[in-house]
ZAMAR-378936 format. One line per 4 residues: their letters; for each residue x negated, y, z of N, C-alpha, C. Coordinates in nm, 2 decimals, always signed. Last residue first. Example, Ala and Ser with C-alpha at 12.3 -4.5 7.8 and 13.67 -1.06 7.14 Angstrom:
2
SA> -1.28:-0.22:+0.71:-1.37:-0.11:+0.71:-1.29:+0.00:+0.79 | -1.32:-0.57:+0.78:-1.23:-0.45:+0.78:-1.32:-0.33:+0.78
//
This chain:
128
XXXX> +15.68:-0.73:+4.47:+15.79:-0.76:+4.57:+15.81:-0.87:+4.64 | +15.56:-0.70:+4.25:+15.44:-0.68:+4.40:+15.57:-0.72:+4.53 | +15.63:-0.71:+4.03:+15.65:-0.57:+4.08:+15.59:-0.56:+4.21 | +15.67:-0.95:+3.99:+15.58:-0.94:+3.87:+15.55:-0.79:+3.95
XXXX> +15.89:-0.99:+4.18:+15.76:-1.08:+4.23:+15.66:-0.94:+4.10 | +16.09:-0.91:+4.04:+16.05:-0.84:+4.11:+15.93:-0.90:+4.17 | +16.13:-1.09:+3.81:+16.06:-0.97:+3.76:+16.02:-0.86:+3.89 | +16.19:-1.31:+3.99:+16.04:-1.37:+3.92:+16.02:-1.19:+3.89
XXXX> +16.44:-1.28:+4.09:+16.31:-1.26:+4.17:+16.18:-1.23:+4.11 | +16.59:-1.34:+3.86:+16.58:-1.16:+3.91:+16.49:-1.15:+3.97 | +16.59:-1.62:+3.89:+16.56:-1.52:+3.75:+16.52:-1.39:+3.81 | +16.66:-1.67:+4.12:+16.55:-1.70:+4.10:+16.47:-1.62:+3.96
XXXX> +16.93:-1.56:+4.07:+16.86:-1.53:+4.19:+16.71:-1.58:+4.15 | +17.03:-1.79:+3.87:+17.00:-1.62:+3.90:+16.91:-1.58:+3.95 | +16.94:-2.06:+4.03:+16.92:-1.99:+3.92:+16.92:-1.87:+3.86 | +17.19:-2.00:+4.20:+17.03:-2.03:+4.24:+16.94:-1.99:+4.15
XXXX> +17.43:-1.97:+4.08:+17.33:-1.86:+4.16:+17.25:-1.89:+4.16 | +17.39:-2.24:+3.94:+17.40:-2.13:+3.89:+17.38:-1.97:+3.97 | +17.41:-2.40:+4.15:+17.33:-2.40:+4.11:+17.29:-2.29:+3.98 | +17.69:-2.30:+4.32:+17.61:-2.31:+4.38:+17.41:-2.27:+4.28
XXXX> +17.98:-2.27:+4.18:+17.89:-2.21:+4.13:+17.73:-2.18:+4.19 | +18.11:-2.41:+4.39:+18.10:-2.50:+4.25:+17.97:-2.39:+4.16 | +18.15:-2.21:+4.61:+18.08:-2.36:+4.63:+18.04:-2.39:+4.46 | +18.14:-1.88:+4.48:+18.19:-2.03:+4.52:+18.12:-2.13:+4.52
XXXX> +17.90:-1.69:+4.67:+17.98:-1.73:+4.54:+18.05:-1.86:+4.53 | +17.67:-1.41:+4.78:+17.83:-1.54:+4.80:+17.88:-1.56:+4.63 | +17.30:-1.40:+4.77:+17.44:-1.37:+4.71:+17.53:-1.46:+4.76 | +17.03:-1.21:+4.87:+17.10:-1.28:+4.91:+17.24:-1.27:+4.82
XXXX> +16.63:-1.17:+4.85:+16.79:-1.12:+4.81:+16.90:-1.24:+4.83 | +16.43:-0.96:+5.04:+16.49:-1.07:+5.02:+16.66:-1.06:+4.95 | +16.09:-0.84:+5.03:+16.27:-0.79:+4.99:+16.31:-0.94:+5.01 | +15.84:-0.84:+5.02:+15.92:-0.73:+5.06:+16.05:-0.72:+5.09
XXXX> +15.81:-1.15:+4.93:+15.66:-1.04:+5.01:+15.80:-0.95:+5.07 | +16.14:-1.28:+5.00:+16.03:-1.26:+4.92:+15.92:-1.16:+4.99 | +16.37:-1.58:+5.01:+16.25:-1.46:+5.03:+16.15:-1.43:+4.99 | +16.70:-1.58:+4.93:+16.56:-1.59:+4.86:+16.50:-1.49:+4.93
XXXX> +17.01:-1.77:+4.98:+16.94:-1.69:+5.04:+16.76:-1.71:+4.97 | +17.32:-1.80:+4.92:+17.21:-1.85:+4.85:+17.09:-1.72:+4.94 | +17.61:-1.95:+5.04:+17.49:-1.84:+5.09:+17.45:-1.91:+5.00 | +17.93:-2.01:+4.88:+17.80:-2.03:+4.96:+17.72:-1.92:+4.92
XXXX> +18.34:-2.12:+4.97:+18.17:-2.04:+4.94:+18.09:-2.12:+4.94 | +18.46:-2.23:+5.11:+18.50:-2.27:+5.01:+18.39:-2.19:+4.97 | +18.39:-2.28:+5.40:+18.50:-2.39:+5.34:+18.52:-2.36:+5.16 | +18.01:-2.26:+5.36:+18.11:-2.24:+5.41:+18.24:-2.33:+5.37
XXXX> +17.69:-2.33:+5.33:+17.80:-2.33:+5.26:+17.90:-2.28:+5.44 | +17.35:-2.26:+5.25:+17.44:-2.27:+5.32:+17.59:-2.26:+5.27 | +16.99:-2.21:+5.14:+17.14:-2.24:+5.09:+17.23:-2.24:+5.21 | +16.70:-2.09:+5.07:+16.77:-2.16:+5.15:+16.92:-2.14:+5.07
XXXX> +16.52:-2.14:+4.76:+16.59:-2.07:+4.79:+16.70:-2.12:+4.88 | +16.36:-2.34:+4.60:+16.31:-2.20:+4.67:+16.37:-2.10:+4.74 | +16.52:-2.51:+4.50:+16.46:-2.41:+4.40:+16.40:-2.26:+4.51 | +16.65:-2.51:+4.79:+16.68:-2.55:+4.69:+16.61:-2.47:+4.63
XXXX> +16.69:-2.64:+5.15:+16.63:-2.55:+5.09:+16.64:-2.55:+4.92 | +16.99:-2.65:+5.35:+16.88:-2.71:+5.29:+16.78:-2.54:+5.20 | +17.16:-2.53:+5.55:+17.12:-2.68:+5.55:+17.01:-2.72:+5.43 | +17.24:-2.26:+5.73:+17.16:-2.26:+5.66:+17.16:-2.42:+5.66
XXXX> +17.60:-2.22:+5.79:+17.49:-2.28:+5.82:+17.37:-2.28:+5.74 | +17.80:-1.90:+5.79:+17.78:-2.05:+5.70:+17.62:-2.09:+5.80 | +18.07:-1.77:+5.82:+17.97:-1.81:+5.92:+17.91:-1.90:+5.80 | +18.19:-1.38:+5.79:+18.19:-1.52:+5.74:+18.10:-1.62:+5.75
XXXX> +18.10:-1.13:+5.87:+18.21:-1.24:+5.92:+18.22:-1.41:+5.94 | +17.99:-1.01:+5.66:+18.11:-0.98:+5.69:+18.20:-1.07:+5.76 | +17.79:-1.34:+5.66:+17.84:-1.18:+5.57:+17.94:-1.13:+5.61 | +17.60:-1.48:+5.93:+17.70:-1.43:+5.89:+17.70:-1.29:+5.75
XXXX> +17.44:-1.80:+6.02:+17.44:-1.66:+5.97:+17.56:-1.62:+5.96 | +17.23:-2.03:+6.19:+17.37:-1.98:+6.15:+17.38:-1.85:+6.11 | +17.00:-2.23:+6.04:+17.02:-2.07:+6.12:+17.19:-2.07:+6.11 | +16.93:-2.49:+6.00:+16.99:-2.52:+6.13:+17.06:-2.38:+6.16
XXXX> +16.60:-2.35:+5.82:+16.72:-2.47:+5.84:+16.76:-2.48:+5.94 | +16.66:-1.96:+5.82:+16.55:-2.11:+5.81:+16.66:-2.23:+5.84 | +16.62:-1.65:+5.79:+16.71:-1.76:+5.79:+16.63:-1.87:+5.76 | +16.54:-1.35:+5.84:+16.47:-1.49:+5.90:+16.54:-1.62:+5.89
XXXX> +16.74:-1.19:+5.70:+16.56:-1.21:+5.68:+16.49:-1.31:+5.71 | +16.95:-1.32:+5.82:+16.93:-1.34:+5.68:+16.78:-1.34:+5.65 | +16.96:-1.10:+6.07:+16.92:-1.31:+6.09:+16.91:-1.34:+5.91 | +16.95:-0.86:+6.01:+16.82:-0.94:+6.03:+16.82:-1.09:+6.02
XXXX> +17.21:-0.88:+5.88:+17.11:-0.86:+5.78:+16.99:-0.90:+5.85 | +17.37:-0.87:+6.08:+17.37:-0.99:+6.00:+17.28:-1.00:+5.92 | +17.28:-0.62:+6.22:+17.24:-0.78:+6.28:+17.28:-0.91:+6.20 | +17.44:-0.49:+6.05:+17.26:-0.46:+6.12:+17.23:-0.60:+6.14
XXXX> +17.67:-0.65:+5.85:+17.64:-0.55:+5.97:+17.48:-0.57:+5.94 | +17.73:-0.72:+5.49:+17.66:-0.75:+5.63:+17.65:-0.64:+5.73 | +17.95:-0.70:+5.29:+17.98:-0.67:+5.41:+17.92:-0.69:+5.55 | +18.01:-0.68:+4.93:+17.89:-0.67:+5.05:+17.92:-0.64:+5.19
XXXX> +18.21:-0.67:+4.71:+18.22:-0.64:+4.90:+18.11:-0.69:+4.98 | +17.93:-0.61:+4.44:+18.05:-0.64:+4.51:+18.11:-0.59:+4.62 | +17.62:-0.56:+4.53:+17.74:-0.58:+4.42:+17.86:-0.66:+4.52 | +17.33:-0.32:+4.65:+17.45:-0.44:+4.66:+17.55:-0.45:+4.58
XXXX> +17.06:-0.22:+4.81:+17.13:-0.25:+4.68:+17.21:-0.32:+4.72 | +16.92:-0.26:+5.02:+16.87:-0.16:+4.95:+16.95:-0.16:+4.81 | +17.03:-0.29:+5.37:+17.02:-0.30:+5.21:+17.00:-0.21:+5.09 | +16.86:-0.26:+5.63:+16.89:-0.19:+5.52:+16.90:-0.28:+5.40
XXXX> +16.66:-0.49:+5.83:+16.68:-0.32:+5.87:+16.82:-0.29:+5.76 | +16.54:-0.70:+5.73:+16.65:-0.70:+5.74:+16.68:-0.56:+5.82 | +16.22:-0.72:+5.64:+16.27:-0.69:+5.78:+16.38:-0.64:+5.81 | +16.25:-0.70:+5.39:+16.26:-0.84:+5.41:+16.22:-0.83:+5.61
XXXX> +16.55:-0.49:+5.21:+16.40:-0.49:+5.27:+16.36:-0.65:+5.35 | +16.77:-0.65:+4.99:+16.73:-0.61:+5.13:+16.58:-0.61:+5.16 | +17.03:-0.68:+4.78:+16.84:-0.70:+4.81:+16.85:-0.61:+4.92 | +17.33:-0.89:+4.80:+17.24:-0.77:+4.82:+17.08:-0.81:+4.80
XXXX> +17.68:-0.96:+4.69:+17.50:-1.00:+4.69:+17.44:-0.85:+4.72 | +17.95:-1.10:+4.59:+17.94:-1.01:+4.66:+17.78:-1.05:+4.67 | +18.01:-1.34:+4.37:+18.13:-1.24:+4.44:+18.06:-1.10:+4.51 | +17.76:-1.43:+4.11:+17.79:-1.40:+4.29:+17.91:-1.27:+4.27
XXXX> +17.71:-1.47:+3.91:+17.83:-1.58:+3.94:+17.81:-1.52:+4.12 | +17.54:-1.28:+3.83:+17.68:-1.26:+3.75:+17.76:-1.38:+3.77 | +17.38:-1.05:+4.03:+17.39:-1.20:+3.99:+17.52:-1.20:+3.94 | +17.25:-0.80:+4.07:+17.38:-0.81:+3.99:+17.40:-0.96:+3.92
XXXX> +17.05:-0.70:+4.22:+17.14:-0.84:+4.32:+17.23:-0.85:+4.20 | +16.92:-0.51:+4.11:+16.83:-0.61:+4.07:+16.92:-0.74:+4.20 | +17.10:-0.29:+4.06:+17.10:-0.37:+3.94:+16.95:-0.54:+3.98 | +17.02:-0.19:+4.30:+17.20:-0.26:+4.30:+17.18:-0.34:+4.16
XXXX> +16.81:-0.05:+4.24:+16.81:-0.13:+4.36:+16.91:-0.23:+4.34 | +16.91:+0.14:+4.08:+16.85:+0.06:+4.05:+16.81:-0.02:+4.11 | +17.14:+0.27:+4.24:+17.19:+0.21:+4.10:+17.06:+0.12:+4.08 | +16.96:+0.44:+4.40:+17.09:+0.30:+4.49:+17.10:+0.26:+4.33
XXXX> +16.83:+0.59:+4.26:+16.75:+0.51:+4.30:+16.84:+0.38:+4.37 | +17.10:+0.77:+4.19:+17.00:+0.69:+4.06:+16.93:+0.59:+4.11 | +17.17:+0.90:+4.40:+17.26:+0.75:+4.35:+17.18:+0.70:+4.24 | +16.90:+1.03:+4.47:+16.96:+0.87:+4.58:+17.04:+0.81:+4.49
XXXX> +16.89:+1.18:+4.27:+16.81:+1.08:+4.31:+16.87:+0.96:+4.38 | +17.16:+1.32:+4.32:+17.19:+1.27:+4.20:+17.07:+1.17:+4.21 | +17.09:+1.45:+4.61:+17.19:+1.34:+4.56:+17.19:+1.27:+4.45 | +16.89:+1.63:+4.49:+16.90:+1.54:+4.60:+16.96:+1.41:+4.59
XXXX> +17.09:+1.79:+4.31:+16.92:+1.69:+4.28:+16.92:+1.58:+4.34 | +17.23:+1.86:+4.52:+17.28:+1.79:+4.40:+17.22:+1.72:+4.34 | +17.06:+2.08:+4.68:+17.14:+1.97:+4.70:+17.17:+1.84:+4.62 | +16.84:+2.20:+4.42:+16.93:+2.21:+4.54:+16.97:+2.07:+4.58
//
């Protein structure tokens, strides 16, 4: 019935949600890589429709927003654009399918990156 239904979706959102659970990001999503849908998220994740497309396509100079919050895309690092805000930062990673994105304080910059690049490598191994 019904319940099946459901109990799929929150099992398939739990495994989607376990592959942004960067453990120095405040808030992070994986997202299909035509910014449509997050397919997973930790924390207050708070991108709209349209914050999620400019992330898909974020490149150097892009301005973006999470719930608001503006940061500049200014470099590229370990593969993975960056941007800051006054006391945050964007770590943004793309990939064939998915792109995952996390906030976390400035100081914990290279330590997301690092995440993020960890989680990627077993979804790369997945055709992602």
């Amino acid at each position: 019935g019904p319940e099946n239904i459901l109990q799929k979706r929150n099992r398939s959102i739990m495994s989607w949600a376990a592959y942004c659970n960067f453990p120095s990001a405040t808030s992070s999503c994986i997202a299909g890589i035509d910014g449509k849908a997050s397919w997973g998220v930790k924390g207050d994740w708070k991108a709209s429709g349209p914050e999620l497309a400019k992330l898909a396509k974020a490149g150097p100079g892009s301005m973006v927003a999470v719930g608001g919050q503006k940061y500049m895309i200014v470099t590229k690092a370990a593969d993975c654009w960056f941007g800051a805000a006054a006391d945050t930062c964007l770590v943004i990673k793309h990939m064939k399918k998915v792109f995952l994105a996390g906030v976390a304080s400035k100081d914990k910059k290279d330590k997301l990156i690092d995440e993020i690049n960890k989680f990627a490598a077993s979804l790369e191994k997945g055709g992602y």
